[in-house]
C-alpha positions, 0 to 999 in steps of 0.5 A: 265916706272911708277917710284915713284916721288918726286918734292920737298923734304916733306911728304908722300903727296908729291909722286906720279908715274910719266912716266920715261925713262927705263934704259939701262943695261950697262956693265956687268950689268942685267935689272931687271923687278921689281915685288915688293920693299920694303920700308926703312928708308932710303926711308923716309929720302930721301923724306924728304930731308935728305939723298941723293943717293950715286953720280952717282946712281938713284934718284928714291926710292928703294933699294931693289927689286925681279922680273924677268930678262928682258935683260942682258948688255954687257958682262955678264957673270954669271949664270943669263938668261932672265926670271930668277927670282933674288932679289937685293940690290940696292943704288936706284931705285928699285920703278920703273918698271925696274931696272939695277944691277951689275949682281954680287949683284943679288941674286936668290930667295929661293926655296919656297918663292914668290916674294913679300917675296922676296923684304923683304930679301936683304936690311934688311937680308944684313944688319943684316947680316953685322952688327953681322957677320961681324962688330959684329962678333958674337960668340955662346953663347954670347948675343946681344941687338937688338934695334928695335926689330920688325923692318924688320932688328930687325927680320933678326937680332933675326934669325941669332943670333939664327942661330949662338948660340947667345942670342938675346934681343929686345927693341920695343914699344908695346906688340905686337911687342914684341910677334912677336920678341920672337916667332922668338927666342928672349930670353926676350923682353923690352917695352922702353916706359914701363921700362928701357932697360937697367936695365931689360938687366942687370937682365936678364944677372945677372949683366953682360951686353950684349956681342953685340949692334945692335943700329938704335936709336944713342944719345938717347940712348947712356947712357943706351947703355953704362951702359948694355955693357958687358966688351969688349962689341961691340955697332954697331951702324947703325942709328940715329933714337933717334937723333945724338947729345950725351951729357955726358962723353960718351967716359970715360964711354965706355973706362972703360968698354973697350967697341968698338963702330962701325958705319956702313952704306951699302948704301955707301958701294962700289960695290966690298964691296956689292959683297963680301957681297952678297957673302957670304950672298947667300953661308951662309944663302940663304939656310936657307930660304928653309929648313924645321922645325925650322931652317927655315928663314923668312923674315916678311911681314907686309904689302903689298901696290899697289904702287899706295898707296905709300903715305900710305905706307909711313904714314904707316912706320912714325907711326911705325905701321909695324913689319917686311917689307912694300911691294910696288908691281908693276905693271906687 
């Protein structure tokens, strides 16, 4: 089967497709035939070197995918048949031609959406899932800052908060991009690179703050973080895009304002963890995708990129060009 490959860790120069061994299906595990994968940061990362696999996973790029079951291992025992078309999150591997899942992390795909639309839902609705559900624990009427607000896991965030009576606030780059966040539902939108997040959060909320961080951008931007939090705020933090290094009195600041600070990664997490996310994503919201009218979810596509064009793809992603999802389809 056609993978992506790397040989040395670098730029976007340095993938390209290369013949690999298909993997086998192993106890109670299902053979997806991927038709498309999207891109992620971590993507990035890890073709640069910076973060590798999870032990014991494949190396290949990927972690998520749609397409149809080719062939189910030994011992399975869910719903699932051959031909079926699924999604899933992966640790790994899901830019190549064939995939193996644990059949408990697939997903079936929403009635009315396609398979490319479909690659864009399980790493990044999972995730902001995740992050307001069940580490923010989001209550209605509260408001939650959203950082990256145009990115693919910044969309999914500003429709769940929505969906759970909360106020979502976004944070992005351009004009644009912030267009895109408040026709999804966000309250009020700030250019960073044009004012202070910070002070622009507090006069939206009269002073009070914001009841919920979703923070991908970690130590550059602790301090305004800290000086928009609400009392008894929760700031999730989920990556380390402005940098992981903090100087100042960090910890006197966010103790004053009894603030929690929450680290979270999904990628690591274990197999019983995924399933019991993928759980209660697939019981919660996956019926959304397919209702009519307003309380509709979708899942942004921002572009769409033959895999053969993974290089551009990547160059694409480093210029912070996307809002919403980069999708690799495969060939068929």
């Amino acid at each position: 089967m056609l993978a992506v490959h790397f040989d040395q860790p670098g730029g976007p120069e340095n993938l390209y497709l290369k013949e690999v061994g298909k993997p086998s299906p192993g106890e109670g595990e299902v053979l997806l035939k991927v038709a498309a994968s999207a891109l992620n940061r971590a993507d990035l990362l890890q073709r640069q070197g910076q973060y590798a696999p999870p032990p014991g996973t494949s190396s290949i790029l990927g972690l998520e995918a749609s397409g149809h079951v080719a062939e189910l291992g030994p011992g399975c025992q869910g719903p699932w048949k051959v031909g079926d078309s699924a999604m899933a999150l992966l640790p790994g591997g899901g830019q190549a031609q064939y995939v193996t899942i644990p059949e408990e992390v697939l997903m079936p795909i929403p009635e009315g959406l396609t398979l490319l639309q479909a690659a864009a839902i399980p790493e990044a609705w999972l995730t902001a899932f995740q992050l307001l559900h069940l580490l923010g624990d989001v209550q209605a009427g509260e408001s939650v800052l959203i950082h990256a607000g145009s990115s693919s896991v910044g969309t999914a965030a500003i429709q769940l908060a929505r969906r759970a009576g909360a106020i979502p606030l976004v944070t992005a780059g351009s004009q644009h991009k912030l267009q895109v966040a408040e026709n999804l539902g966000a309250a009020a939108g700030f250019n960073y690179k044009e004012e202070d997040f910070s002070e622009a959060t507090l006069k939206f909320t009269k002073g009070a703050g914001v009841n919920l961080i979703l923070d991908c951008i970690g130590g550059s931007y602790w301090e305004k973080n800290v000086n928009c939090l609400a009392l008894d705020g929760r700031w999730v933090l989920y990556g380390l895009m402005g940098g992981a290094d903090v100087s100042g009195p960090l910890l006197s600041k966010l103790l004053f304002k009894r603030g929690s600070l929450i680290t979270s990664l999904l990628r690591s997490r274990d197999k019983k963890y995924k399933q019991m996310l993928v759980k209660a994503f697939t019981e919660q919201i996956l019926p959304d995708f397919s209702k009519k009218g307003p309380q509709r979810l979708l899942p942004v596509l921002d572009s769409v990129y033959p895999v053969t064009e993974v290089q551009a793809a990547h160059q694409h992603m480093e210029a912070n060009r996307n809002v919403g999802k980069i999708v690799l389809q495969l060939p068929q």
